[in-house]
C-alpha positions as CSV (number, residue, x, y, z in Angstrom):
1,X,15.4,-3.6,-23.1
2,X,12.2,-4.4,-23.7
3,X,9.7,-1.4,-24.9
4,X,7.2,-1.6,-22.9
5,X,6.5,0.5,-19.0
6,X,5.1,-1.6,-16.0
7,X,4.8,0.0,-12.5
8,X,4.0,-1.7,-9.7
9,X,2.6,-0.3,-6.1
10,X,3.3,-1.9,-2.7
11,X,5.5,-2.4,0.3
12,X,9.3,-3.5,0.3
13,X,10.2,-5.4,2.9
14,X,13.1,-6.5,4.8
15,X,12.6,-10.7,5.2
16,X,14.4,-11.8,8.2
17,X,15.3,-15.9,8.2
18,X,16.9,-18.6,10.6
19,X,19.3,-20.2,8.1
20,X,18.1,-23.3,6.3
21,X,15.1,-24.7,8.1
22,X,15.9,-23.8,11.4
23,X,13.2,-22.8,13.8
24,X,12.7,-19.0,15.0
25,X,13.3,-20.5,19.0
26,X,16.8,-22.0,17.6
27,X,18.1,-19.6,15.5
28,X,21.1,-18.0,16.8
29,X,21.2,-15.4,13.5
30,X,18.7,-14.4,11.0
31,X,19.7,-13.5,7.2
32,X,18.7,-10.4,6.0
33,X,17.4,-9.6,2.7
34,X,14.5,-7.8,1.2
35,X,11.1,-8.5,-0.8
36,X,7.4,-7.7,-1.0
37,X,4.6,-8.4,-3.6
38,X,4.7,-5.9,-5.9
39,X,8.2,-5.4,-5.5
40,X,9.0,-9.3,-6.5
41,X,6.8,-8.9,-9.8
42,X,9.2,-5.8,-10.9
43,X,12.2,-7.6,-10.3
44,X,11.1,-10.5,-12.9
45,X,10.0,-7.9,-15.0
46,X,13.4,-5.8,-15.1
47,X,15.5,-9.4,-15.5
48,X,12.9,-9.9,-18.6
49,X,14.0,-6.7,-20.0
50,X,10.8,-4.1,-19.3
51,X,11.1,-1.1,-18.1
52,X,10.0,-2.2,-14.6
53,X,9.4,0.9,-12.2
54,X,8.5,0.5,-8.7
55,X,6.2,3.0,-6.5
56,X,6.2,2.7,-2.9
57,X,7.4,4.9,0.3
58,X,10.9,3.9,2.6
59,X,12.5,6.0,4.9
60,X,15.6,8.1,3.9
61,X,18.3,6.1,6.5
62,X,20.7,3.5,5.7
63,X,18.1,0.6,5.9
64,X,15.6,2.5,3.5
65,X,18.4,2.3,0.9
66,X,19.8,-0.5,1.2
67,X,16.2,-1.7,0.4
68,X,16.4,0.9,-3.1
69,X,19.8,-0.5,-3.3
70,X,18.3,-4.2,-3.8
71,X,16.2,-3.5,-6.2
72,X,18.6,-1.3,-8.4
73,X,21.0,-4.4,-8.4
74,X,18.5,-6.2,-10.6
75,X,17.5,-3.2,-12.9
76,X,14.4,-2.3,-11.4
77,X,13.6,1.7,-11.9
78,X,13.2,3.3,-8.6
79,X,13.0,7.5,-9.3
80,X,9.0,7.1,-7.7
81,X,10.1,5.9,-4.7
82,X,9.1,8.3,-2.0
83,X,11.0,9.0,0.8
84,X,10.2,9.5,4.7
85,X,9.0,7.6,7.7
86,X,11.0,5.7,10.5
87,X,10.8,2.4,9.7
88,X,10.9,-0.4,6.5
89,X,7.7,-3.4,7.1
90,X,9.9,-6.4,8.2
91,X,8.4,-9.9,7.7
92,X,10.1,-12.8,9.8
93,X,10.1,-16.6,7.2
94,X,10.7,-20.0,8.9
95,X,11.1,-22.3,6.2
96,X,8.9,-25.3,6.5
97,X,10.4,-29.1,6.1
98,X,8.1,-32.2,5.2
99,X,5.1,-31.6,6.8
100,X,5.8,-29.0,9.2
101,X,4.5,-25.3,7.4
102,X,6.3,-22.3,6.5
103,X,5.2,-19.9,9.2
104,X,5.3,-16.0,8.4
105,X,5.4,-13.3,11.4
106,X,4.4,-9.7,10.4
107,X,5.9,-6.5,11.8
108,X,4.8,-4.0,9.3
109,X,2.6,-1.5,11.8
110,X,3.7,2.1,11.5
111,X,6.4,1.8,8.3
112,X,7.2,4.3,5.7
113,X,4.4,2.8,3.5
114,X,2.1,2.3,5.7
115,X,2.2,6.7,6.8
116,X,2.2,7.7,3.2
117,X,-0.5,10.1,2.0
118,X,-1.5,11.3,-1.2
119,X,1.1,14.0,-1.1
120,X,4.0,11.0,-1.6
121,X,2.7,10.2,-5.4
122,X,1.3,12.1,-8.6
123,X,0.0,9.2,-10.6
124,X,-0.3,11.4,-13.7
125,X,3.9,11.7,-13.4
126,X,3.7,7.6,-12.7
127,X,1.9,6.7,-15.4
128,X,3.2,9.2,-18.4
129,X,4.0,6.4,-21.2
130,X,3.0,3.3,-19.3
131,X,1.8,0.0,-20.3
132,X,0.6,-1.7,-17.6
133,X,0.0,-1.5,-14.2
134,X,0.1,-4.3,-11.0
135,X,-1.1,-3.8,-7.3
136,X,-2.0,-6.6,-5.1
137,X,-4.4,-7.0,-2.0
138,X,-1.9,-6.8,0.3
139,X,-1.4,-3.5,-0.1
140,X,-5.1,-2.0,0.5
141,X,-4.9,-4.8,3.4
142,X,-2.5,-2.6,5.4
143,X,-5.1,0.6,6.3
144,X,-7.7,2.7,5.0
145,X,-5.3,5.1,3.5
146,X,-3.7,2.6,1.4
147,X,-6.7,1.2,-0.2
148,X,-7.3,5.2,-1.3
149,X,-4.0,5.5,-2.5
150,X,-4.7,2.2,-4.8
151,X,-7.9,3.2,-5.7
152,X,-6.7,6.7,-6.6
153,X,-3.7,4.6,-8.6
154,X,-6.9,2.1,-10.4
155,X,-8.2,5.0,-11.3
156,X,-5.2,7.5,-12.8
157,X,-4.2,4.3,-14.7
158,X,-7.3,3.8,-16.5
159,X,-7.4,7.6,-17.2
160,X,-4.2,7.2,-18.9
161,X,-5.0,4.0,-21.4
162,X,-3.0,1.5,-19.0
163,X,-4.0,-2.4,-18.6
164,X,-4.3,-3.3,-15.1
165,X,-3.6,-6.7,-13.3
166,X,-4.8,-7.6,-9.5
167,X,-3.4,-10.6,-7.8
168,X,-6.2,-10.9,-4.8
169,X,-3.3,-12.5,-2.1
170,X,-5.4,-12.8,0.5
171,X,-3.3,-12.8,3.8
172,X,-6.0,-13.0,7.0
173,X,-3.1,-12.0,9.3
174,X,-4.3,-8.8,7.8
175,X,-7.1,-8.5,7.4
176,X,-10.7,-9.8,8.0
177,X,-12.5,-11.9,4.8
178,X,-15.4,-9.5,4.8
179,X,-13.3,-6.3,5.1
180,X,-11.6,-7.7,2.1
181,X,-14.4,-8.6,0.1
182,X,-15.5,-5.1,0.3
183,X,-12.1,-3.6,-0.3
184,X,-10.9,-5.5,-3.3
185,X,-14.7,-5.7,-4.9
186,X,-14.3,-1.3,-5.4
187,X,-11.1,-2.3,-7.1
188,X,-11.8,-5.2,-8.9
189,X,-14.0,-3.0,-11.4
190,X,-10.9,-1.5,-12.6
191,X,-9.0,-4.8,-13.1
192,X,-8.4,-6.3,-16.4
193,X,-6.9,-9.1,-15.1
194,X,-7.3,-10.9,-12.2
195,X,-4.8,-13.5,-10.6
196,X,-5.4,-15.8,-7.8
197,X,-4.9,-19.2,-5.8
198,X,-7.4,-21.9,-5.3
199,X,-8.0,-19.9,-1.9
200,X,-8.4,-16.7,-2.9
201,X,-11.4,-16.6,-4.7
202,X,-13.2,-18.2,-1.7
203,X,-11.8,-16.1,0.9
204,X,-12.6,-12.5,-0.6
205,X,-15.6,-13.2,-2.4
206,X,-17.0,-16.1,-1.1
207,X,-16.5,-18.0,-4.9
208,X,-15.6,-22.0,-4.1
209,X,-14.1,-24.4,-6.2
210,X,-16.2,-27.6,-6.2
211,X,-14.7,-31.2,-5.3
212,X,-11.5,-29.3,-4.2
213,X,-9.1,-29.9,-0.6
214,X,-6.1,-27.6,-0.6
215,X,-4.8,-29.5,2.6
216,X,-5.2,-32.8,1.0
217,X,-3.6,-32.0,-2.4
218,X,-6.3,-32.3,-4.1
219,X,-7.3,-29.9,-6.9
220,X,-10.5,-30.2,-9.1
221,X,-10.2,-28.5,-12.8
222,X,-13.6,-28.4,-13.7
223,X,-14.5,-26.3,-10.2
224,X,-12.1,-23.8,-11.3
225,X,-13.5,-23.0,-14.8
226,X,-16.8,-22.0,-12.6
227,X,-14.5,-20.1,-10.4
228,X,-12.9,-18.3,-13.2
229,X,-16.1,-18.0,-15.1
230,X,-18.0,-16.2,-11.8
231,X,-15.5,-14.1,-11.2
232,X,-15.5,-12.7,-14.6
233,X,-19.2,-12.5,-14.9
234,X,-19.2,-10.6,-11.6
235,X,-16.3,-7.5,-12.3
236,X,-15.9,-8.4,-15.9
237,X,-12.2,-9.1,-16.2
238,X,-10.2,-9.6,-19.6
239,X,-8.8,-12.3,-18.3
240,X,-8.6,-14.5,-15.1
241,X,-5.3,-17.0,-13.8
242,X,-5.9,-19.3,-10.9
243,X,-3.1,-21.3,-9.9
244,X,-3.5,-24.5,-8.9
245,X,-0.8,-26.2,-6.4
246,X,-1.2,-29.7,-4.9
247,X,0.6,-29.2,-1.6
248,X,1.9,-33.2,-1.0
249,X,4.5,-31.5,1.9
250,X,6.2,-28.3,2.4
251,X,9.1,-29.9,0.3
252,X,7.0,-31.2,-2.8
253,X,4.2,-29.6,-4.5
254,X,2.4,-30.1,-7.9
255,X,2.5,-27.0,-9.3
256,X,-0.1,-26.0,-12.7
257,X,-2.2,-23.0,-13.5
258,X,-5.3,-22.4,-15.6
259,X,-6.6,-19.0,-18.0
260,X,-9.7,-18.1,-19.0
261,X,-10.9,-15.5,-21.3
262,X,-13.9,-15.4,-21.2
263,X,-14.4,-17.9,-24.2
264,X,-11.9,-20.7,-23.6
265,X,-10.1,-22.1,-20.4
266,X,-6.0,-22.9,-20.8
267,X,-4.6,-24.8,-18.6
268,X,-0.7,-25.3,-18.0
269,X,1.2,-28.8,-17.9
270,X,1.8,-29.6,-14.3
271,X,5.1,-29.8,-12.6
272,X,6.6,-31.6,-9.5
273,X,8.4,-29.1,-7.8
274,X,11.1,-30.0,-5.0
275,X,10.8,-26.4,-2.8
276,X,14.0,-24.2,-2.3
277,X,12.2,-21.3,-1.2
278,X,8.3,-20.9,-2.1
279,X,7.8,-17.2,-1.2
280,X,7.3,-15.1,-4.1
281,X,6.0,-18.2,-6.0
282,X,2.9,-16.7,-6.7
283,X,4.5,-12.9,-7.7
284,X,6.4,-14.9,-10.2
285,X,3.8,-16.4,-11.4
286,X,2.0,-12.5,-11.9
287,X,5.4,-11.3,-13.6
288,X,5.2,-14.0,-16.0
289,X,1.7,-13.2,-16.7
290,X,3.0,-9.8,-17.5
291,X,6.1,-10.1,-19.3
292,X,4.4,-12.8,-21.9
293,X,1.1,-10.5,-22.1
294,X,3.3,-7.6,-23.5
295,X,5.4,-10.0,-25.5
296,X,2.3,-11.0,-27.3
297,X,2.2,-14.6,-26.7
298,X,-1.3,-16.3,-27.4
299,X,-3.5,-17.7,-24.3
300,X,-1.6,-21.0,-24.6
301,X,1.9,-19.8,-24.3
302,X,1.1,-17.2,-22.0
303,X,0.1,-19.9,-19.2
304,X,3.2,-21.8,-19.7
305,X,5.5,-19.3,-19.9
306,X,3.9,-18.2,-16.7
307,X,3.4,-21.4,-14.8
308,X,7.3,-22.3,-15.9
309,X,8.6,-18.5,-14.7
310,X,7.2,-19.6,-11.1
311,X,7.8,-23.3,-11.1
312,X,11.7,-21.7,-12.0
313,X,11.4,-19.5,-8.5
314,X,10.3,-22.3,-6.2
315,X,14.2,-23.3,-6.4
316,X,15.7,-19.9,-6.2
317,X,16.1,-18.8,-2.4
318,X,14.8,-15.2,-1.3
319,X,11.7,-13.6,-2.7
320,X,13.0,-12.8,-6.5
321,X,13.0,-14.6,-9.4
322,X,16.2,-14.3,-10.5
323,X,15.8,-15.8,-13.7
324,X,15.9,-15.0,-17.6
325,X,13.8,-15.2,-20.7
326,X,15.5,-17.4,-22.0
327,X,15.7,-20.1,-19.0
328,X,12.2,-19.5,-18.9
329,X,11.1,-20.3,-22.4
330,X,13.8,-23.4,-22.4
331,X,11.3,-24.6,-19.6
332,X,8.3,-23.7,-21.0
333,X,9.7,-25.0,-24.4
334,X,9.4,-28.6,-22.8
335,X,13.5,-28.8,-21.1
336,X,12.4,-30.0,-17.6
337,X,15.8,-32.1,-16.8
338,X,17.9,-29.5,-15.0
339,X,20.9,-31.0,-17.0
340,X,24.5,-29.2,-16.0
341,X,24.9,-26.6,-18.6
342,X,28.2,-26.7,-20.2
């Protein structure tokens, strides 16, 4: 294992999905299996070799741990896991084909997490001996209390030496652009680095790429140096990674990412990605951040080796990366021909 502590805050989830691309009106069973944000970035982490630890709330029945259970199977450290409540967040995926979308259907009101106070966590306990430290907006997008409880977390981290990272995932199923903006703008000042898509930016703080159409496929490097750059002036980030994907269909996307720190801008080779599964794309992009920040690896290596950890996802079903270092760095390393391994 790899020396170094990461804890991660946020929901688990139970994903319900028709099987293959069938349509919710069609399905005649749904597959059963568990992710979240947060919890998808400490999954890579614990296949990397960190000590990954999760923090979140799940009831105490059967379905709370087989939830625990999920995330023990890959390595991840689950002792802060609070129990109580009636209920685990469910999120319902149809998988998207061509140019039909993925669609997402929330049931989340009224879980574990979302009735957790700040009874369920001492922070100083969390973060004895940790490294770093990764939330995401979803999480303060669920209510009031949560955004406390992540501010409260910002802050016990910093009092406590830990590096922070923010990925601003932007969902406006919950939650309004303006009540976000405000949210995420209190918590940004304790970021070190901050992760986003070519959306993100625009959406919470109103930051737009130049010369850029998501929904054509088109993406505009220059436009997101200014993003990156005004984003750092504004909260003062160590560093900032914007991923850039060209959507061509639901199938097929061109997938690259960019770094800046605050001196130079990094950008990733680009890959053409044929889509098994693209949720969790982004969290795997964050755990790679992560891993190859503690690693050590210079600005360079550090966006490839992330870009590659979450070009590797998009052909993994379910919302981990189940995936190595050493698959990771054979990708980054330049080995894009998915030979048979012998």
């Amino acid at each position: 294992m790899i020396g170094k502590k990461v804890i991660t805050f946020g929901e688990l989830m139970l994903r319900l999905a028709p099987q293959g691309y069938e349509r919710f009106v069609q399905a005649d069973t749904l597959g059963a299996t568990f992710g979240g944000g947060e919890a998808n970035v400490c999954v890579s982490l614990a296949n990397y070799g960190f000590h990954s630890v999760f923090v979140s709330r799940l009831p105490s029945h059967e379905i709370g741990q087989a939830g625990v259970n999920a995330l023990r199977r890959y390595g991840v450290d689950t002792s802060f896991i609070a129990r109580g409540g009636q209920r685990i967040g469910i999120y319902y995926l149809e998988k998207g084909a061509s140019q039909r979308p993925s669609k997402v259907i929330y049931d989340r009101a009224g879980s574990s997490l979302c009735n957790a106070s700040s009874k369920d966590f001492c922070w100083k306990e969390i973060f004895a001996n940790a490294d770093w430290f990764h939330f995401t907006g979803i999480t303060p997008a669920l209510n009031d209390t949560l955004a406390d409880l992540c501010l409260m977390a910002c802050q016990a981290a910093k009092e406590a030496g830990v590096t922070v990272s923010c990925d601003l995932n932007y969902r406006n199923k919950l939650w309004s652009k303006e009540k976000a903006g405000q949210v995420m703008a209190n918590l940004c000042q304790y970021v070190d680095l901050c992760i986003a898509n070519e959306e993100d930016a625009a959406d919470v703080f109103n930051i737009h790429a130049a010369n850029t159409d998501v929904t054509a496929g088109t993406v505009n490097q220059e436009g997101y140096k200014d993003v990156a750059k005004q984003l750092k002036d504004r909260f003062g980030f160590s560093k900032v990674a914007i991923t850039l994907r060209e959507s061509i269909s639901a199938n097929d996307n061109g997938w690259s990412a960019m770094l800046y720190d605050g001196r130079d801008y990094y950008f990733s080779r680009k890959y053409h990605m044929h889509i098994v599964d693209r949720v969790g794309g982004g969290d795997s992009f964050g755990g790679g951040l992560i891993a190859a920040s503690l690693i050590g690896y210079p600005p360079q290596e550090l966006i490839d080796f992330a870009v590659a950890a979450s070009c590797l996802k998009h052909s993994i079903e379910g919302d981990f990366n189940l995936v190595s270092l050493d698959e990771v760095l054979k990708l980054a390393g330049g080995d894009a021909s998915g030979r048979v391994q012998r």
